[in-house]
SEFIZA-3560 file (N, C-alpha, C; in Angstrom, 3 decimals):
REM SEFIZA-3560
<numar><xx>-37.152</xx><yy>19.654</yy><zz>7.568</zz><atom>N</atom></numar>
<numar><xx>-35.975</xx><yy>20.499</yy><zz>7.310</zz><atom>CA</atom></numar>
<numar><xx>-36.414</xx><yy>21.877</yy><zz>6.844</zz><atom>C</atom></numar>
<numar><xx>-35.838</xx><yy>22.922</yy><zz>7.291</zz><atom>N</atom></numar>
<numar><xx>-36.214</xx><yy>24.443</yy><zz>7.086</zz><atom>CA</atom></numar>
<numar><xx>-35.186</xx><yy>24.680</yy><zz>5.539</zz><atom>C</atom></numar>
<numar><xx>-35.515</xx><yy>25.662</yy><zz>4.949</zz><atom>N</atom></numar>
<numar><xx>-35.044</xx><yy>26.229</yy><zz>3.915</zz><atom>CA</atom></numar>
<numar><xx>-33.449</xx><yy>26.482</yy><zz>4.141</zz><atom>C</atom></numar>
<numar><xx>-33.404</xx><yy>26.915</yy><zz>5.032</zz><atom>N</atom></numar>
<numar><xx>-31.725</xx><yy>26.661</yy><zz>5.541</zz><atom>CA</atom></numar>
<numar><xx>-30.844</xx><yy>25.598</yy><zz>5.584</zz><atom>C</atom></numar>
<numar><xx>-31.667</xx><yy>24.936</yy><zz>6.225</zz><atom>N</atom></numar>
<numar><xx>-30.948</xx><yy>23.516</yy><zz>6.215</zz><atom>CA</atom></numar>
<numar><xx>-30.387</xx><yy>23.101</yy><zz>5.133</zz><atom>C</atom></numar>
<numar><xx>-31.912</xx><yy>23.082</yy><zz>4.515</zz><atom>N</atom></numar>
<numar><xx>-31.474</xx><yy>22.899</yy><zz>2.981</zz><atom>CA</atom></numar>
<numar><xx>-31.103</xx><yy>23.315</yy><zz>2.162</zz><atom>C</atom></numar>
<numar><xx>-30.533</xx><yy>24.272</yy><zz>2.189</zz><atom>N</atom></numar>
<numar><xx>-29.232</xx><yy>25.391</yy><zz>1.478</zz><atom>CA</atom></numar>
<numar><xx>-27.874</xx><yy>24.932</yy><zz>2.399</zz><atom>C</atom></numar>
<numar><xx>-27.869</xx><yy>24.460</yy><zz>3.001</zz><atom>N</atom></numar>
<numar><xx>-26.708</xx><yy>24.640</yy><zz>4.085</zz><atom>CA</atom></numar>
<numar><xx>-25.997</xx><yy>23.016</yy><zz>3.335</zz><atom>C</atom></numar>
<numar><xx>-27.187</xx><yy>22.049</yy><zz>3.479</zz><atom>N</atom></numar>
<numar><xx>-27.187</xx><yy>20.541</yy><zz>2.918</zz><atom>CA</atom></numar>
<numar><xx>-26.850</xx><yy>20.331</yy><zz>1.474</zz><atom>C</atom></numar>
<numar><xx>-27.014</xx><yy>21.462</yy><zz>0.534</zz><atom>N</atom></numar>
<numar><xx>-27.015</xx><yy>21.480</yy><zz>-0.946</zz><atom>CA</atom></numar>
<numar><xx>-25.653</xx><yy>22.047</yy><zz>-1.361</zz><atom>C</atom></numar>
<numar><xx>-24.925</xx><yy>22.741</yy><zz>0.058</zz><atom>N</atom></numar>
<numar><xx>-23.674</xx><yy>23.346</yy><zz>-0.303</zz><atom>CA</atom></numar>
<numar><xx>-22.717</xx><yy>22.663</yy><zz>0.095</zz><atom>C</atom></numar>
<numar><xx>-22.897</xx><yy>22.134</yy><zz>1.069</zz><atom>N</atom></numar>
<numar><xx>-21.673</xx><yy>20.724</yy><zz>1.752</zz><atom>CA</atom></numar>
<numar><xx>-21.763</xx><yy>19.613</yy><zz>0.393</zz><atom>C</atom></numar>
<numar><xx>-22.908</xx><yy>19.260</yy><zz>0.116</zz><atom>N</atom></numar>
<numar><xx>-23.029</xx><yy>18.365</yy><zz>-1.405</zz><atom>CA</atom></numar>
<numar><xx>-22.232</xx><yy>18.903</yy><zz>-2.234</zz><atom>C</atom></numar>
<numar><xx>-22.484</xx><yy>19.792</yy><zz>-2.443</zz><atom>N</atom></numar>
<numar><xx>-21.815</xx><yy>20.608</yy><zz>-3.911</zz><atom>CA</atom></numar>
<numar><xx>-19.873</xx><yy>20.177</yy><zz>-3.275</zz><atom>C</atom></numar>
<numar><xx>-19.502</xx><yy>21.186</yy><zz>-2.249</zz><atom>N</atom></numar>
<numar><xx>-18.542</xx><yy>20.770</yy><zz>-1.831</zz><atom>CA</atom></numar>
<numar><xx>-17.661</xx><yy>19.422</yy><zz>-1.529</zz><atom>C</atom></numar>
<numar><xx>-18.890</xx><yy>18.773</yy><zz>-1.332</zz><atom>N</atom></numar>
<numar><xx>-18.081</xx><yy>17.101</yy><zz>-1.107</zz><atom>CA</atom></numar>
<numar><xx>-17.478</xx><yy>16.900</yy><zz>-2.346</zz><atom>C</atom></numar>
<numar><xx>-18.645</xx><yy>16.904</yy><zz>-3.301</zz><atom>N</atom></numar>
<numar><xx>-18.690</xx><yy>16.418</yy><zz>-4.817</zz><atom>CA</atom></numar>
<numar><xx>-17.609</xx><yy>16.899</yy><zz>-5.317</zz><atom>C</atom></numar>
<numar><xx>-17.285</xx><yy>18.289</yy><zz>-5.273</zz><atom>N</atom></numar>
<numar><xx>-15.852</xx><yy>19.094</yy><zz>-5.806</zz><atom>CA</atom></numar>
<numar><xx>-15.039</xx><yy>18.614</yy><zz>-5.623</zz><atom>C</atom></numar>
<numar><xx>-14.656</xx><yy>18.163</yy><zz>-4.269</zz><atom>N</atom></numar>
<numar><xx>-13.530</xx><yy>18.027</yy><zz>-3.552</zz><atom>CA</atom></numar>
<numar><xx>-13.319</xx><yy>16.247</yy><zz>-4.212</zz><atom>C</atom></numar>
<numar><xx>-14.115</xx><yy>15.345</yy><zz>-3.763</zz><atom>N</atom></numar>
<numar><xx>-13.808</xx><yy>13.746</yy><zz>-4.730</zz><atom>CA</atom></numar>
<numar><xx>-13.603</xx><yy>14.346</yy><zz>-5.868</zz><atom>C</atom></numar>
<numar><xx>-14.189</xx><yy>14.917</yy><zz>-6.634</zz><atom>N</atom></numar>
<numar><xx>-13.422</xx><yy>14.911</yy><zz>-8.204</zz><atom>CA</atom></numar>
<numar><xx>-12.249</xx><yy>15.699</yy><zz>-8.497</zz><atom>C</atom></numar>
<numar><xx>-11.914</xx><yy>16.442</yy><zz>-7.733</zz><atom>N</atom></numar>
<numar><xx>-10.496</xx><yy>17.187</yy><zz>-7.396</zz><atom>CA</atom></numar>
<numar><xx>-9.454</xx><yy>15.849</yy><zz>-6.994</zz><atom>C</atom></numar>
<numar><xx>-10.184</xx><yy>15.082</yy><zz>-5.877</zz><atom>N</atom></numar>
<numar><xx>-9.153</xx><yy>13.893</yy><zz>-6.097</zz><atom>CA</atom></numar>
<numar><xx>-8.875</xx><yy>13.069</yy><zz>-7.065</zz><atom>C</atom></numar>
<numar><xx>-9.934</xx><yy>12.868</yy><zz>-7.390</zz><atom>N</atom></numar>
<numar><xx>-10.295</xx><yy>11.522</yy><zz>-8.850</zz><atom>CA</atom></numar>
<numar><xx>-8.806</xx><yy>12.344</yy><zz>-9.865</zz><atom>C</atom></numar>
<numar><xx>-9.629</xx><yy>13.410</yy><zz>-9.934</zz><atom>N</atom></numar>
<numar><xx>-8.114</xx><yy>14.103</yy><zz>-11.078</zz><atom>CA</atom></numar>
<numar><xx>-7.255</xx><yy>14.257</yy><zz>-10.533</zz><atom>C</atom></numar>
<numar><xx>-6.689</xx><yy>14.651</yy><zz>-8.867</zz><atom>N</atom></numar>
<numar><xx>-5.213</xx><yy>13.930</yy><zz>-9.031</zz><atom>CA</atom></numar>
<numar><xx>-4.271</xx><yy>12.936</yy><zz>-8.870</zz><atom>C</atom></numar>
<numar><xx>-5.403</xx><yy>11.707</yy><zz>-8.681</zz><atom>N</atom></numar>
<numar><xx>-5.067</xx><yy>10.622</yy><zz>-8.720</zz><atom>CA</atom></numar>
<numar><xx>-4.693</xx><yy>9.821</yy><zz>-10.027</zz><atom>C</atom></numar>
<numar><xx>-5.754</xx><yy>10.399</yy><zz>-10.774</zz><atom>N</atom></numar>
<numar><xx>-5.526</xx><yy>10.426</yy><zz>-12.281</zz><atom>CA</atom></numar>
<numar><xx>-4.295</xx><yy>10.927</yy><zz>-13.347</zz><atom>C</atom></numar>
<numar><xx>-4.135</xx><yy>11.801</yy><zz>-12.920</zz><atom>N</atom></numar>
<numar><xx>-2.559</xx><yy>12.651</yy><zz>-13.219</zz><atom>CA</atom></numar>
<numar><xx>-1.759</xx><yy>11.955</yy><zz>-12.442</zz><atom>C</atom></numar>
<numar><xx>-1.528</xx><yy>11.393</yy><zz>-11.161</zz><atom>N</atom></numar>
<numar><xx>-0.485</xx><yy>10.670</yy><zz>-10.955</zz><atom>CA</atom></numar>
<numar><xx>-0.307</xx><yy>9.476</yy><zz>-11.780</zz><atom>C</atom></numar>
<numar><xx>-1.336</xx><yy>8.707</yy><zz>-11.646</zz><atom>N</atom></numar>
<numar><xx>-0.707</xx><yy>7.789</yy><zz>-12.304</zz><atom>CA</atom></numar>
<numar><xx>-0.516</xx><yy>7.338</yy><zz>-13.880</zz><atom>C</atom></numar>
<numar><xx>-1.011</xx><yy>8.313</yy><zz>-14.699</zz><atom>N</atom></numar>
<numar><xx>-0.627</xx><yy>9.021</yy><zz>-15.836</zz><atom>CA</atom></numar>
<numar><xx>1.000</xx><yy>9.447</yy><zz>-15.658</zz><atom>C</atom></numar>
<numar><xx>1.531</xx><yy>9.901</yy><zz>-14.944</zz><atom>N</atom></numar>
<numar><xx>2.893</xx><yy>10.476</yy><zz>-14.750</zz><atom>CA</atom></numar>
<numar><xx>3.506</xx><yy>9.307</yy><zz>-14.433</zz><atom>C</atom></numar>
<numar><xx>3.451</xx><yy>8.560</yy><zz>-13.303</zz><atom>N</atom></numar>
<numar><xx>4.105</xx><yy>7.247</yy><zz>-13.396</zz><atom>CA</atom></numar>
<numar><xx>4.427</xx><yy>6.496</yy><zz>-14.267</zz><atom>C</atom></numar>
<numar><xx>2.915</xx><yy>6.093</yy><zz>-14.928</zz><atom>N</atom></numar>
<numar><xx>3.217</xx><yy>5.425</yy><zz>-15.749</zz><atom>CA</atom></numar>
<numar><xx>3.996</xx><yy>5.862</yy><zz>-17.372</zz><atom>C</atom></numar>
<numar><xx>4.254</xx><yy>7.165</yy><zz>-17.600</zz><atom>N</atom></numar>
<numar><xx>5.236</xx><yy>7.261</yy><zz>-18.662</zz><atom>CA</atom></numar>
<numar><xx>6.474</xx><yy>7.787</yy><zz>-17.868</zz><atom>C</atom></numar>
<numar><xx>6.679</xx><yy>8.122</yy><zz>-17.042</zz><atom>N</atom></numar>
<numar><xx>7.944</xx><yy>7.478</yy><zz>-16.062</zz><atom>CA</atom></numar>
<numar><xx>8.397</xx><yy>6.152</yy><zz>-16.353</zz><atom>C</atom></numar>
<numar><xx>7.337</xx><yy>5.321</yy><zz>-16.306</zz><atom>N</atom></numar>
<numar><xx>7.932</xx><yy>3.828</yy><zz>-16.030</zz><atom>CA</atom></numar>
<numar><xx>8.236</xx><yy>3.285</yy><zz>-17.796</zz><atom>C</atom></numar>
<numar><xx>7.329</xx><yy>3.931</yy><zz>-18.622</zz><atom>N</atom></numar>
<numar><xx>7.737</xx><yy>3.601</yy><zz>-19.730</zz><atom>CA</atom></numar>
<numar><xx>8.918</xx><yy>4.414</yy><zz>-20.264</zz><atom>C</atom></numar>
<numar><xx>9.529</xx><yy>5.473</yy><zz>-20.244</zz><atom>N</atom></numar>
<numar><xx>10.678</xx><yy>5.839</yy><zz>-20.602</zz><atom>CA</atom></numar>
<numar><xx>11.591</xx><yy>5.021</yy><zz>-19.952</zz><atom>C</atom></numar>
<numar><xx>11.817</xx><yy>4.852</yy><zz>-18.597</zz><atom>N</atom></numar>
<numar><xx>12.583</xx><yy>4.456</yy><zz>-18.121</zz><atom>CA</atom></numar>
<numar><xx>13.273</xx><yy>2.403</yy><zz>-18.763</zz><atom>C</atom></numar>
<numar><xx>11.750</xx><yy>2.214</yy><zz>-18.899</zz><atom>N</atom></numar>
<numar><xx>11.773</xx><yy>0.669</yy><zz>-19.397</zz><atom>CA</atom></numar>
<numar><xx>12.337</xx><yy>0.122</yy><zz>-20.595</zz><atom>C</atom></numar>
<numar><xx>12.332</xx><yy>1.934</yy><zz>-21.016</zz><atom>N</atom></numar>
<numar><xx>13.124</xx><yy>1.480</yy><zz>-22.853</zz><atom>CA</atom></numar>
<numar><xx>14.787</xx><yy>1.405</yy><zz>-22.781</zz><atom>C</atom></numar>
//
């Protein structure tokens, strides 16, 4: 692999990585929101 590559390979990484933990947190906030949705509602 040339020096490029591997700048090219280290930035799609970086990017993947961002992007799953961008989901993780708003998957996380959803169901944080649901669930005191579901508890107001339950009282």
């Amino acid at each position: 692999m040339t020096a490029r590559a591997m700048l090219w390979a280290a930035m799609l990484g970086m990017l993947a990585i961002r992007s799953v933990v961008l989901q993780a947190a708003v998957v996380l906030t959803m169901a944080l929101l649901v669930f005191a949705v579901e508890r107001t509602f339950v009282r």
